[in-house]
C-alpha positions, -999 to 999 in steps of 0.1 A, spaced: 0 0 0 14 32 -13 19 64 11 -12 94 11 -7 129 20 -37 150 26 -41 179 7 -70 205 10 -95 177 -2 -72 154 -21 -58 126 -13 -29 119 -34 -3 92 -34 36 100 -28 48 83 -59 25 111 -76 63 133 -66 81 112 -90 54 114 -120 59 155 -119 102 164 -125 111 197 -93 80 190 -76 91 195 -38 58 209 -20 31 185 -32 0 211 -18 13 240 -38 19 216 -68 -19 202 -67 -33 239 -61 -17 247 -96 -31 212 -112 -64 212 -99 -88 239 -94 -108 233 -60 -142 219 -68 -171 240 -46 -185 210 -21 -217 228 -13 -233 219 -47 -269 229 -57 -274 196 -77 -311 206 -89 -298 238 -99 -268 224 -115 -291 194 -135 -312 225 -152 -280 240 -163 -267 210 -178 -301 206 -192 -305 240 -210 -263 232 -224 -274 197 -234 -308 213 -251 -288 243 -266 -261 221 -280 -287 197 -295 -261 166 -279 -290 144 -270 -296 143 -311 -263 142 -320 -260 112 -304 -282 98 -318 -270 105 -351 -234 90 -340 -252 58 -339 -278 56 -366 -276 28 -388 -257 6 -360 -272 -23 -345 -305 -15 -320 -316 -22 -289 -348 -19 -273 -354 -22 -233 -391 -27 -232 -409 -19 -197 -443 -22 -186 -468 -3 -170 -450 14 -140 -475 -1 -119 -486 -31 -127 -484 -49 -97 -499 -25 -78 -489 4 -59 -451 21 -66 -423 3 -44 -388 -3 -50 -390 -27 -70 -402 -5 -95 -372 18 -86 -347 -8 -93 -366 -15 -129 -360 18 -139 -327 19 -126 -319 -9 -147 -335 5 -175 -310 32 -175 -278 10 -165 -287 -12 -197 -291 19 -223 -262 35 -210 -245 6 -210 -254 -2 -248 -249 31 -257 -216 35 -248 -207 -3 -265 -222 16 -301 -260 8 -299 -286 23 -312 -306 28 -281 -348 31 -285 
């Protein structure tokens, strides 16, 4: 197991000296390498910007079009519920929905 040093809010192995050539004060090093990520995060606020970037970019399309022609694949669900009232089963389905057509997606698919 490889040596830590703490750093602000990295952790960062000591064999990460010997990767950088002169580097002698590993916390000054990482402050020029990184730029310090805000850990109060408004994640709503931050999914509708990403939302408005994806929408104003058109990337959900453009993926797409990466993949037409390639091979498909459909994840078919059924009524959400079916078996009666929500529960987590129907949580994980969806949840698996998504895993799978990322999953695909990323392997080439032509996700429906």
């Amino acid at each position: 197991m490889s040596e830590v040093v703490a750093s602000g809010i990295w952790v960062v192995p000591r064999a990460f000296r010997r990767l950088v050539p002169g580097i002698t004060d590993i916390s000054v090093e990482l402050n020029e390498l990184f730029e310090k990520v805000d850990q109060r995060v408004n994640f709503p606020e931050l999914e509708v910007e990403l939302m408005k970037r994806w929408k104003k970019e058109n990337t959900f399309q453009k993926s797409l079009d990466l993949r037409e022609g390639k091979d498909r694949f459909v994840f078919y669900e059924g009524p959400p519920t079916a078996n009666g009232k929500p529960a987590t089963h129907h949580i994980l389905a969806r949840a698996f929905k998504d895993l799978f057509g990322r999953y695909k997606t990323m392997k080439g698919f032509y996700v429906e």
